[in-house]
C-alpha positions in Angstrom: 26.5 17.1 -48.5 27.4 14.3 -51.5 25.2 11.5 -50.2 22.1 12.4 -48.2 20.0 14.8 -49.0 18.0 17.6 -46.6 14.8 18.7 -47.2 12.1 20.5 -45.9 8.9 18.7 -45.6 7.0 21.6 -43.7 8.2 24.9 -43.4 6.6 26.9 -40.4 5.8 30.6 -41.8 7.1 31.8 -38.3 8.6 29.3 -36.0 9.0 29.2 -32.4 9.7 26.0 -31.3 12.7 23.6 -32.0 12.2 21.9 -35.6 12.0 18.3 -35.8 14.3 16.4 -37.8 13.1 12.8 -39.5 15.9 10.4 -40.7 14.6 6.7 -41.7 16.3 3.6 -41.5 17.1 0.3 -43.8 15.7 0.2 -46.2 13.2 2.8 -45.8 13.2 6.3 -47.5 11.6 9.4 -45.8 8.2 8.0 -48.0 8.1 6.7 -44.6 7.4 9.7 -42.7 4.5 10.7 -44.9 1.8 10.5 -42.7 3.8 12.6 -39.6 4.1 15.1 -42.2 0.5 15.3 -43.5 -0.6 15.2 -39.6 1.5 19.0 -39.2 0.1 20.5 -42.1 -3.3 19.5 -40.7 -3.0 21.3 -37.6 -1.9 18.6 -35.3 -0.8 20.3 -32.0 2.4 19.0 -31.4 4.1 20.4 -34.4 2.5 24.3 -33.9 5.3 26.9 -34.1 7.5 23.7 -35.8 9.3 23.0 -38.8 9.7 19.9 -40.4 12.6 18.6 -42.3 13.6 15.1 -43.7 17.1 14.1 -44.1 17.4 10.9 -46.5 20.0 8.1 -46.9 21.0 7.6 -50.4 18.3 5.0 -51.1 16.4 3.0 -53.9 13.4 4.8 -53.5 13.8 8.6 -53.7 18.2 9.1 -54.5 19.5 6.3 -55.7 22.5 7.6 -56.7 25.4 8.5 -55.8 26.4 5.4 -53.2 29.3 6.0 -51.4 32.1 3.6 -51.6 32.9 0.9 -49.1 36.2 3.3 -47.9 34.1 6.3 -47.6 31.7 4.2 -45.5 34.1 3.1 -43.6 35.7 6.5 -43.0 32.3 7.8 -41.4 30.8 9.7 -44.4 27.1 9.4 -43.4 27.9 10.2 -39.8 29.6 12.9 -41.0 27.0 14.5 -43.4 24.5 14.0 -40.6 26.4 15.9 -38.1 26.1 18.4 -40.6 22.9 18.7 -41.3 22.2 18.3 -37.4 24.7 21.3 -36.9 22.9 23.5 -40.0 19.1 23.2 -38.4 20.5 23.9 -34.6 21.9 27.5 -36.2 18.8 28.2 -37.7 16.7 26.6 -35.3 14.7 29.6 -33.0 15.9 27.4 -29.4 19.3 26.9 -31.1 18.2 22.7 -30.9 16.5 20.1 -32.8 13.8 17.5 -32.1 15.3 14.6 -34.2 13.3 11.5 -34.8 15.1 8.4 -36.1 14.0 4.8 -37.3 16.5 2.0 -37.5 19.8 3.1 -39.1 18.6 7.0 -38.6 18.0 6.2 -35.1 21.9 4.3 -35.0 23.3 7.6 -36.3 21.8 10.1 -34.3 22.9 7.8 -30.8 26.2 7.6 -32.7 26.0 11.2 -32.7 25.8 11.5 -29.4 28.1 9.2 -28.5 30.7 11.0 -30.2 29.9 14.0 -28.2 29.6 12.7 -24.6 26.1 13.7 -24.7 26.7 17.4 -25.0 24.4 18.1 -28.5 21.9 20.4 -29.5 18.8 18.3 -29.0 15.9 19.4 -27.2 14.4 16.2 -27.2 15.1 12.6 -28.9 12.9 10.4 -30.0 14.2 6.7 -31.2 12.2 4.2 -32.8 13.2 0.8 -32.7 17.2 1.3 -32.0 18.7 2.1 -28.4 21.3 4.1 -27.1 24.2 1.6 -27.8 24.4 -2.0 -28.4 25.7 -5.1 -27.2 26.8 -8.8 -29.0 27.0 -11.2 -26.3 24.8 -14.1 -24.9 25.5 -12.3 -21.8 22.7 -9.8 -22.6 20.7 -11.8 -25.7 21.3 -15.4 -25.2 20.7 -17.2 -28.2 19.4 -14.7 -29.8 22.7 -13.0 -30.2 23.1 -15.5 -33.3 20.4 -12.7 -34.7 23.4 -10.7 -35.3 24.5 -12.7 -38.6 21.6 -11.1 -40.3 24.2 -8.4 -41.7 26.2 -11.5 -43.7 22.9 -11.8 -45.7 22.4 -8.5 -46.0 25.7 -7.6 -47.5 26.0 -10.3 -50.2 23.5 -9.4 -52.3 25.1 -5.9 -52.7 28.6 -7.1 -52.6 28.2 -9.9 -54.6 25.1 -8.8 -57.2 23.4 -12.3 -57.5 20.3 -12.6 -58.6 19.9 -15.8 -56.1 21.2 -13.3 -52.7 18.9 -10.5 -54.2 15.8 -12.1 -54.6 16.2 -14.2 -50.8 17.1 -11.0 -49.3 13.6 -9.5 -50.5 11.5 -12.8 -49.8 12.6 -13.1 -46.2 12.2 -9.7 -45.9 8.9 -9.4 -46.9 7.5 -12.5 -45.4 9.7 -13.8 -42.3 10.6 -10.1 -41.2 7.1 -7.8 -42.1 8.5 -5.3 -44.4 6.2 -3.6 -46.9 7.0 -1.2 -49.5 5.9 -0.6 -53.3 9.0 -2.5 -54.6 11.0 -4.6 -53.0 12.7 -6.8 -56.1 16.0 -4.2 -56.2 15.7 -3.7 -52.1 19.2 -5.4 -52.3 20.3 -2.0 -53.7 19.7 0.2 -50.0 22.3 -2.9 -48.4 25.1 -0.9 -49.3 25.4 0.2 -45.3 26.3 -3.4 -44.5 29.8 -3.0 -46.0 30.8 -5.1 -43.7 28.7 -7.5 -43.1 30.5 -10.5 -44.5 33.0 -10.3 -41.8 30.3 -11.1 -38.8 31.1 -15.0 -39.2 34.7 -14.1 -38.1 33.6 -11.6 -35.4 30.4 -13.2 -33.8 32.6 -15.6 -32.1 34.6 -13.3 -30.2 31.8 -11.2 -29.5 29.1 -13.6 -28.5 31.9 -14.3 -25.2 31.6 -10.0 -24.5 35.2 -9.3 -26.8 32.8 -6.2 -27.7 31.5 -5.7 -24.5 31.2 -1.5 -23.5 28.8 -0.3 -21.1 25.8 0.6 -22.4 25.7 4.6 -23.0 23.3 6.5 -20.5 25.2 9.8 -20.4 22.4 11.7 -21.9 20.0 14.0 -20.3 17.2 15.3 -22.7 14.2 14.2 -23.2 13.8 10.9 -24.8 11.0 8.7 -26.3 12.0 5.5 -26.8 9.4 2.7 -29.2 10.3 -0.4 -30.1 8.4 -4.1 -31.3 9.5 -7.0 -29.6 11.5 -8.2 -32.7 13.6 -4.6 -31.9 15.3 -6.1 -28.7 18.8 -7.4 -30.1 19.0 -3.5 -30.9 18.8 -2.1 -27.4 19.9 -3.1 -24.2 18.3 -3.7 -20.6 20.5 -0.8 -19.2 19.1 1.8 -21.5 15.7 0.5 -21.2 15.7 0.5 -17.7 17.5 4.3 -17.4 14.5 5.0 -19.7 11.9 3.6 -17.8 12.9 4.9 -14.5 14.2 8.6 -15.4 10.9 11.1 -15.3 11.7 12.9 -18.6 11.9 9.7 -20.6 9.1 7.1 -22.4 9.3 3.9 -22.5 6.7 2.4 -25.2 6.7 -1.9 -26.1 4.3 -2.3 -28.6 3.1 -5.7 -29.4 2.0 -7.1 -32.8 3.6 -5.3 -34.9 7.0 -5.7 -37.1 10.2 -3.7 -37.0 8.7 -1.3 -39.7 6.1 0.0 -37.4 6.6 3.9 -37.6 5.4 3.4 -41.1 2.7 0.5 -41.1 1.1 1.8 -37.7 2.1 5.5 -37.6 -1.0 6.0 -35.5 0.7 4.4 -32.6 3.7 6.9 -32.7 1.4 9.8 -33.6 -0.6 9.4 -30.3 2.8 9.2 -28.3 4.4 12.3 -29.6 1.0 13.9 -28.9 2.1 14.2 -25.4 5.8 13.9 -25.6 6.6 16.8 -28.2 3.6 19.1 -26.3 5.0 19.2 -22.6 
């Protein structure tokens, strides 16, 4: 892999049970997963006979560098690298599959992932936090709130453009309209590079807010899944998938209110208590 990086954050001395697999989101680093990692080493009994690994984005926080350029972006290469890692820990896994849990854009590339694949992957179990199996643009589905999609135009200026204007609203409006909390959060303009395309939503929304973009929403799965979101996560999910997860008996279907899109990391309590029962069946 050139871009992301795999590492183990707890290696079980014999393993029995399929490993689980973090990958965080924008603009997160896998910081985020701390406390899931310090519950395992304690003893917590959903990770016995489990290994942990973290697989991270190229980020501010913890691998900066190297960024991959907008053409390698748009060729795939962070789908692809995650493929690979997903298709390393399935070989070595003891089941032959992986429990991965994604946030945000972790959680976008491991649906992706199965997308690609028709459903047919090496995962035991899923567990998504914040992001659904597929999306949708259109008023149809949102209403007003599809507008919400023009978020990725000022996203991707501040990386595109590198003004210190962009840069420093991106951060404020993160921080105090949108929840996000982190050490620093002056250069979190830096981690935007995944919006390479951003700038060309104006054009787009448009002709998506009328359903141009329309595809059913992707249910063709059939392990396990957990699925958390806050309230402010429902322009990233759809009523389909929430509904297929409500109704089908090997799924979770968790709405948790008061909290910001950044939950898994403020409130990791409320996940921790979920995947209690969901990674012990």
């Amino acid at each position: 892999m050139n871009y992301c990086l795999l590492e183990s954050a707890f290696l079980h001395p014999n393993p029995s049970r399929s490993p689980l697999l973090f990958l965080h989101g924008f603009p997160d680093s896998p910081k985020m997963w701390a406390a899931y990692v310090q519950a395992a080493k304690e003893g917590a009994k959903w990770s016995n006979g489990r290994s942990l690994y973290t697989l991270a984005f190229p980020n501010r926080q913890t691998r900066p560098a190297p960024i991959p350029s907008w053409q390698e972006l748009h060729r795939g290469v962070l789908a692809d690298e995650v493929a690979e890692a997903i298709a390393l820990l399935a070989t070595e896994s003891p089941t032959g599959k992986i429990i991965p849990i994604g946030h945000d854009l972790g959680a976008t590339h491991f649906w992706q992932y199965v997308r690609q694949r028709d459903g047919q992957v090496p995962f035991e179990k899923l567990v998504a936090l914040s992001v659904g199996s597929s999306f949708r643009y259109d008023i149809w589905e949102h209403g007003l709130n599809a507008f919400t999609w023009l978020y990725q135009v000022l996203f991707s200026l501040p990386h595109a453009f590198r003004l210190p204007a962009l840069q420093k609203l991106l951060a404020y409006l993160l921080v105090n309209v949108a929840g996000y909390r982190a050490g620093r959060t002056a250069d979190v303009w830096r981690d935007t590079y995944h919006y390479w395309d951003g700038w060309l939503w104006p054009l787009r929304l448009p002709f998506y807010l009328l359903g141009a973009a329309y595809q059913p929403a992707f249910l063709n799965f059939d392990f396990p899944v957990l699925y958390m979101r806050a309230k402010i996560d429902r322009i990233a999910t759809t009523r389909a998938f929430e509904t297929a997860v409500q109704t089908r008996p090997n799924c979770q279907y968790i709405l948790l209110d008061g909290v910001s899109h950044w939950f898994p990391e403020q409130h990791p309590q409320l996940v921790l208590a979920e995947l209690a029962t969901f990674l012990c069946d």
